[in-house]
N, C-alpha and C positions, 0 to 999 in steps of 0.2 A: 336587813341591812347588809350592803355586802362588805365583806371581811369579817366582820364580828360572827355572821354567823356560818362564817367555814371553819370546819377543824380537822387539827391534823387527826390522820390513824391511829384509831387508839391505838393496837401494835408498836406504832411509832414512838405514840406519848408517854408508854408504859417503860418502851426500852430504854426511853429518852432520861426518862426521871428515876432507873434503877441503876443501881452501883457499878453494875457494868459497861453503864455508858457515861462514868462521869468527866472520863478523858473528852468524851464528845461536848461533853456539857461546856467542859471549858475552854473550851472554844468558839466560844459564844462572842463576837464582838459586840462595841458598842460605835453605831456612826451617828455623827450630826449632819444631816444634811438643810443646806442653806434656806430652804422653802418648801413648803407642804403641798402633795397632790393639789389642783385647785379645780379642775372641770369633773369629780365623779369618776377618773380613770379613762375616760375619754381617749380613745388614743388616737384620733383624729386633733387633739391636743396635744399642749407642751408635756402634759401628764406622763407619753409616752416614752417623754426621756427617763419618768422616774423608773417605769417600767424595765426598761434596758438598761439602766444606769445601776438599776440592783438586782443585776441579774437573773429576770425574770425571763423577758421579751427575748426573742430573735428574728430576723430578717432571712432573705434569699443571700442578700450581699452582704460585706463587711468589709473592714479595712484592718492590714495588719499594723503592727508595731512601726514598721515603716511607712505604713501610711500608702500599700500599695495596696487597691481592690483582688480580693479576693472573697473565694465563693464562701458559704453560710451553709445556710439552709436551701442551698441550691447548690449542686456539686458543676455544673455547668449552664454555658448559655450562647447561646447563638446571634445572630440579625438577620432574620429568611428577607427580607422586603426592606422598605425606607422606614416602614411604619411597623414592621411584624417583628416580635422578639419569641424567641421560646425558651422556658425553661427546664433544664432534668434535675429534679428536685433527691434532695440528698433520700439514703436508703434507711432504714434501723431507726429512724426517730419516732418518737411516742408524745403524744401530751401527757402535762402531766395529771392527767383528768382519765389516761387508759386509752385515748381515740388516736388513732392513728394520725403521723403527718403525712397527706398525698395531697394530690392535684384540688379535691374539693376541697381541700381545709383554705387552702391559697385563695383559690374561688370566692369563694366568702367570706375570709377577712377583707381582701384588698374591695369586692363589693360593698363590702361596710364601710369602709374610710370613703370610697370614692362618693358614696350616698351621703356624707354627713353634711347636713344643713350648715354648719360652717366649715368649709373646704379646710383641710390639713394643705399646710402650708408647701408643700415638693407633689407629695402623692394626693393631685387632685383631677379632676375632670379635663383639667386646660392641659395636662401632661398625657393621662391616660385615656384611651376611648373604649376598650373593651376589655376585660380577662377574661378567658376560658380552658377548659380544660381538654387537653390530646386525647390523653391515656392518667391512669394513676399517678406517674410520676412525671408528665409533662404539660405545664401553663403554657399558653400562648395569650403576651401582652401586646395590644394593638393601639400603638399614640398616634395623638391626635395630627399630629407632623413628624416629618422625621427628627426623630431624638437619638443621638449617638453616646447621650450618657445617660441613658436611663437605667442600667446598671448600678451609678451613679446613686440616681433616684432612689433607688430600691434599698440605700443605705440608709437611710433616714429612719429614726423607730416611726414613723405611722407608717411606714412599710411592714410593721413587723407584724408576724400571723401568731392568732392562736387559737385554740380547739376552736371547732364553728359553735359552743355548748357556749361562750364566752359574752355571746352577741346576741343581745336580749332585745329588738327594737331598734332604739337608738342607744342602748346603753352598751358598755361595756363591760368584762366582767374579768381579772387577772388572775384570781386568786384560784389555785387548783388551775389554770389553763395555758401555762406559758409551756415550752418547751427545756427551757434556759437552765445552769444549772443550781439556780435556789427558787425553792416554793415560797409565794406570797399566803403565809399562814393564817394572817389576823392584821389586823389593826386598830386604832384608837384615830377615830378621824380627826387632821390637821396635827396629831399627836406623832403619832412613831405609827411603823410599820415594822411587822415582826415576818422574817423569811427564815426558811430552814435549807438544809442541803438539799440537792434531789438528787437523789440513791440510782434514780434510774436514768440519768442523763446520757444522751449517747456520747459525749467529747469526755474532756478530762475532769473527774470530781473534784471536787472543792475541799479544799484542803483544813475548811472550819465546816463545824455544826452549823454554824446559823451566824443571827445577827440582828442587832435590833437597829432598826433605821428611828432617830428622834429627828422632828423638825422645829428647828428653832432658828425665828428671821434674825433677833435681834445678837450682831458677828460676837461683842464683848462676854458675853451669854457664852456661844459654841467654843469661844478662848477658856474661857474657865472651867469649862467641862473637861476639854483636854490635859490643861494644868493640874487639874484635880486626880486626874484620872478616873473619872466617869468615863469618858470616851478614849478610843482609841485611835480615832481618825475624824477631824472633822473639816470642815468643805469651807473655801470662796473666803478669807478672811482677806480685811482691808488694811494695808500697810501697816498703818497705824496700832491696829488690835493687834498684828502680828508682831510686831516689834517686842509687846509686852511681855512675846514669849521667850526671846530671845535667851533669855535666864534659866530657864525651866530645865531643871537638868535632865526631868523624862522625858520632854518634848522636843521634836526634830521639826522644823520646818521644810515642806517640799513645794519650791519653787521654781515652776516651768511656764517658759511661753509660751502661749496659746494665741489662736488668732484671732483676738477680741478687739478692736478699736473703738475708743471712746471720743464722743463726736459730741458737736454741739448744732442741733439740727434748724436750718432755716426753713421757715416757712415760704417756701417758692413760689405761691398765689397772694400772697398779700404785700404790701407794703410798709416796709421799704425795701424786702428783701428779695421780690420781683425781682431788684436792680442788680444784673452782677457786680455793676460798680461798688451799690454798698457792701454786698456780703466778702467783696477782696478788700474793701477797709476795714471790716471788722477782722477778718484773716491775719492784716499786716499787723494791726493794734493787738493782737493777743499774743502772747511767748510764749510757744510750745514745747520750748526746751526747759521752760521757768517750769510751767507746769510738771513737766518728765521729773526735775529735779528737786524740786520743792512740796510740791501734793504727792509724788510719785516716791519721794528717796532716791529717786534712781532705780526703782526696779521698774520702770517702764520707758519707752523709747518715746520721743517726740515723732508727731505722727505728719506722715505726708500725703495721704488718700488713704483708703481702706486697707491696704494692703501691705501685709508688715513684711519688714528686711527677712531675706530665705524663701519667701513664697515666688515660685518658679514662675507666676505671671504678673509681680511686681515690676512696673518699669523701673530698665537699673538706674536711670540719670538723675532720681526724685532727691530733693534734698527738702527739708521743712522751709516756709517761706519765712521771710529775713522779718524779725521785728522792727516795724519802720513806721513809728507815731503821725512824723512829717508827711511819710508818703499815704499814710491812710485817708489825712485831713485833705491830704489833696483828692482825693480820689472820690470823698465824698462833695468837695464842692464841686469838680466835674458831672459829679451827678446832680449837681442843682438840688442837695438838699441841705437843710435847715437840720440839725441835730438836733437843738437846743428846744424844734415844736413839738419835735417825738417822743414818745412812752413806749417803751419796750418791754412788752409781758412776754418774763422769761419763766417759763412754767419746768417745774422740776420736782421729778418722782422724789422724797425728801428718806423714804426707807430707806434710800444708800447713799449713805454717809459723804460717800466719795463726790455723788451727784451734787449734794449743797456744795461743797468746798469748789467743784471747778465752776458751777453757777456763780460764785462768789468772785472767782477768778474775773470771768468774763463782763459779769457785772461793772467791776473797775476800769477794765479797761474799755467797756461801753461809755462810762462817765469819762474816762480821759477826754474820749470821741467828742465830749458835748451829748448824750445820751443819757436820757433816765430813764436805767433799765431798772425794773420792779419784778424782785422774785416771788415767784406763785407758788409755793410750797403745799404738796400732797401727798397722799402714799400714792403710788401706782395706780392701785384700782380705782383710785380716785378721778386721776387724772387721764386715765385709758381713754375715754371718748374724748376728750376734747383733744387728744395728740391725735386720734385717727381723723375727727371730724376737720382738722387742719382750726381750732378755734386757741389760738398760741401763736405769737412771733417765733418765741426762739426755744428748745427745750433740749434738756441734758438724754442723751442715749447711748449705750453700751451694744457693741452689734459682735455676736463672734460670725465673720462670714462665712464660716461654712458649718455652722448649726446644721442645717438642714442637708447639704451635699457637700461634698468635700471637693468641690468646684465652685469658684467666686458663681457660677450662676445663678444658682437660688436666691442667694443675698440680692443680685443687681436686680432680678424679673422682680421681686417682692418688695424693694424699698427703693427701687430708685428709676422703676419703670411704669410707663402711664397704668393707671389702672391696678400699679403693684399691693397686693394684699398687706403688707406693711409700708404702705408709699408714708410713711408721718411728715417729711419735707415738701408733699404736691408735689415730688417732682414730675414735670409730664414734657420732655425733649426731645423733638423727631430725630436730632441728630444722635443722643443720645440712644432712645429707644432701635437704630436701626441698626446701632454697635450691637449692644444688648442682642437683639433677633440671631444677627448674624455671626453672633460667639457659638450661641444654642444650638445651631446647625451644624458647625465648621465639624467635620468629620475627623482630621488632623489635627494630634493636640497641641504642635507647634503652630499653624493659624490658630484656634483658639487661643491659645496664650498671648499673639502678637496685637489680637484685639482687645485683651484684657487689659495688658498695656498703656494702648491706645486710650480706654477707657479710664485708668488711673491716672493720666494726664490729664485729660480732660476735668474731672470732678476736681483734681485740685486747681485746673488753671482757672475754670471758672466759679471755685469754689461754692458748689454744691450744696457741700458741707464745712463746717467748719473741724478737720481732724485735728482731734491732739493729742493723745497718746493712745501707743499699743501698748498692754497693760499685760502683764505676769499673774499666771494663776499663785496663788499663796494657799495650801493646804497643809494641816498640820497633826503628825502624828507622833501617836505616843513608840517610844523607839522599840519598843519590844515586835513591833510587829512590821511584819516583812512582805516584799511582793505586793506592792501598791508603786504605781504610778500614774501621773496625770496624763488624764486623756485629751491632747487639744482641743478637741470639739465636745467631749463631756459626754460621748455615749456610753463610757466605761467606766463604773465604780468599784463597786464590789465582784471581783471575778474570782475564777477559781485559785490561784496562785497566793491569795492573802493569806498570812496565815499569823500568828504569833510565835514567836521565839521562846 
C-alpha cells in the first residue's frame, strides 16, 4: 500500500524522537485541508494540487508573489521554432529518493502525464506533441501548434516532475519522490497525510519539522478544530462557519481574493436554454448584488462574466446586469415560451453548503418567472456524470479561472470551448470557439488580453452563464503562527516560511 508502507530513516526517526531534537518536534503543525487525495495520487489528476499544495511536487515554471512567471526547476527557456521550446534545467537538485534531477527524470514524468488514459487537464496531448532530451540538462518540448504560453502551461502541478522510481504503469508514487522542500512520510487513506522537512532541499529550508495534513469535508468540523486548537491552519471555510469564529480569541481569520466565480451553469443543448432569450431572463430575474450581500455578507462581489475586478483582461465597462422582473417576462414571451409548461431540474453538488443556498436563490426567482424549478440535491461524486453527460438544465458551479494556468486560457478551451474537457454548459460557438483559438496564438499579451475582453462581453451579453459572485477565500489560523498566505489559484500551502511563533 503506498504511503503506509514508506518510512522515514531510521537515523531520522531516532533523532526525531531523542531530546535533542524536541525543539524540532515542536514544530510539528497541524493542517485541515478541505478534501482528501481522491484518484490514488494520480497526478494526471486534481491530486496533484495536493501534491504541490503540501509541498512535495515542483515544476520547470512557477509564479512568484507577484504573480509574475518565473523559472523553478528550470533556471531558463527559450522558443527555437513556432512549435520548439527548450529547456536548461536548474543545477544541484536531488530527489528525494538519492536520483538525480536531469533531462531524463523530465522525460519521463511529462511522458507519464501525456500517456494517462484520462488527459490532465493543461498538460495533455492537444498541448504537447513530443518531449525529449538535448543533453543532461536540456528538454526540448515540441506543441502541437504554436503555443506562446506554454511556459504558462508548465505551471500547472501535472506539470510537476519526480524521480522516474515514482511511475509504476499507470500509477503514481509521491512519497520519498518529490524534490520540494517536505517528504511525504506516511499516511492514513482519505485520513491525514503525514510530511516531514527535507534536510536536503536545494532552495530555502523549512522553518518547521513537519506537519500533519487531516482531511475533513464537513467546513463546521475544520472551525472547531481550529477553535480548539487542534489545528493551526485550516483551509476554504464558508461565510457562515467563519463568522462563528470571529470570537475566538486564538483564532485569526485570513481573507483574500482569489479568482473563483460562482456561476449557475445553463445547459446550452437543451431546452429552454438553447434560447439566449431565455437564459437573459433568467439573468435579469436573479439579483446579483442580493446575492453578493445576503448569501455573501459582503465578502464577495456581484459578478459580471468570469472575470473579477483587477484581472488585467477584465473588460473595464462590465457592470452586473440590472435586476428587471418586468424586462425578464418580457423577454421570455419574445421567445414564445410558456413558463408555467416547464420543470426545471436544477441539479446541485449539496457538499457545499453555499451551492444549496444560491440554488435556493435561483430557485425563487425561477418561480417569480412562472417556472418550477426542482432542486436535485447530491454529493458531487454523485452527480459528476450527469453534469459532464449534459443530463441537468441548470446546476451550481464554483470555477477558479486559472486553476490550471494563470492565463484565462485554460479555463475558456476546457469549459466553454466545443469539445472542452469540462464543457458542463455544451457550450459549442463558432463565434465563440474562434475568439478562444485566436487568444491561444496571439504572441503579444496586449492582443491577447484585447480578446479576452472581447470574450468577457460576449458571455455576459449572451449570457452563457448565469455569473454571480466572485467569492473571497476565508482561511483560518491559529495566531501563533506566521508566514502563511493565500495563494490565488491554491498551488501553495504549506511552504518553507511557516513557522510558529
Amino acid at each position: 500500500m503506498r504511503g503506509k508502507s514508506i518510512l522515514m530513516p531510521i537515523a531520522f526517526l531516532l533523532s526525531f524522537m531523542s531530546g535533542g531534537a524536541k525543539a524540532q518536534a515542536d514544530e510539528q503543525l497541524t493542517i485541515v485541508h478541505f478534501s482528501p487525495p481522491t484518484s490514488g495520487w494520480a497526478i494526471e489528476s486534481v491530486d496533484a494540487y495536493a501534491m504541490m499544495r503540501f509541498g512535495c511536487l515542483e515544476g520547470l515554471t512557477a509564479f512568484d508573489k507577484e504573480q509574475k512567471l518565473i523559472p523553478w526547476l528550470a533556471e531558463s527557456w527559450e522558443q527555437v521554432d513556432d512549435k520548439k521550446w527548450r529547456f536548461k534545467l536548474r543545477q544541484g537538485v536531488v530527489f528525494q529518493d538519492g536520483s538525480p534531477f536531469n533531462a531524463d527524470a523530465v522525460v519521463t514524468a511529462f511522458n507519464h502525464v501525456l500517456a494517462a488514459k484520462v488527459p490532465a487537464r493543461s498538460l495533455n496531448r492537444t498541448v504537447v506533441s513530443t518531449v525529449g532530451k538535448i543533453d543532461d540538462r536540456t528538454v526540448e518540448i515540441v506543441t502541437q501548434a504554436n503555443n506562446p504560453l506554454l511556459p504558462l502551461y508548465l505551471t500547472t502541478p501535472s506539470a510537476g516532475v519526480l524521480s522516474p522510481k515514482a511511475y509504476t504503469g499507470e500509477l503514481t508514487n509521491p512519497f520519498g519522490t518529490c524534490t520540494g522542500p517536505f517528504t511525504f512520510a506516511g499516511e492514513t487513506a482519505k485520513q491525514k497525510l503525514n510530511v516531514v522537512r527535507n534536510d536536503a532541499y536545494w532552495g530555502d529550508k523549512a522553518k518547521i519539522a513537519g506537519a500533519q495534513i487531516r482531511f475533513i469535508v464537513d467546513p463546521a468540523t475544520r472551525a472547531t478544530q481550529v477553535r480548539s486548537g487542534e489545528a493551526d491552519l485550516v483551509m476554504e471555510l464558508p461565510v457562515a462557519v467563519a463568522g462563528r469564529l470571529r470570537s475566538a480569541s486564538n483564532v485569526e481569520l485570513v481573507v483574500a481574493p482569489i479568482s473563483r466565480v460562482q456561476s449557475m451553469i445553463f445547459n446550452t443543448k437543451k431546452a429552454p436554454f438553447d434560447n439566449a432569450l431565455v437564459r437573459r431572463a433568467v439573468q435579469r430575474a436573479v439579483d446579483v448584488n442580493l446575492v453578493a450581500k445576503g448569501l455573501y455578507e459582503g465578502l464577495a462581489d456581484p459578478a459580471t462574466g468570469p472575470f473579477a475586478p483587477g484581472q488585467p483582461w477584465r473588460a473595464e465597462d462590465r457592470t452586473p446586469v440590472a435586476f428587471d422582473l418586468d424586462g425578464a417576462k418580457a423577454l421570455l414571451k419574445e421567445a414564445g415560451i410558456d413558463p408555467a409548461s416547464i420543470t426545471i431540474d436544477l441539479a446541485v453538488a449539496n457538499d457545499f453548503p453555499e451551492f444549496v443556498d444560491m440554488a435556493v436563490v435561483v430557485q425563487q426567482s425561477l418561480k417569480a418567472l412562472g417556472f418550477n424549478a426542482e432542486i436535485r440535491g447530491t454529493n458531487y461524486a454523485g452527480l459528476e456524470a450527469d453534469l459532464l453527460g449534459g443530463k441537468f438544465d441548470m446546476t451550481v458551479m464554483s470555477r477558479n479561472i486559472l486553476t490550471d494556468v494563470r492565463d484565462p486560457i485554460a479555463f475558456l478551451k476546457s469549459d466553454l470551448a466545443c469539445g472542452g474537457s469540462f464543457n458542463v454548459g455544451q457550450v459549442c460557438i463558432p463565434e465563440l470557439d474562434a475568439l478562444i483559438k485566436s487568444a491561444e496564438v496571439a504572441v503579444a499579451e496586449s492582443e491577447r488580453y484585447a480578446i479576452y475582453q472581447k470574450i468577457d462581453r460576449y458571455l455576459q451579453d449572451e449570457a452563457i452563464q448565469l455569473f454571480l459572485v466572485y467569492v473571497k477565500q476565508i482561511d483560518a489560523r491559529n495566531k501563533k503562527l506566521s508566514g502563511y498566505a493565500v495563494d490565488p489559484v491554491g498551488f501553495k500551502l504549506l511552504t518553507p516560511a511557516i513557522t510558529l511563533n
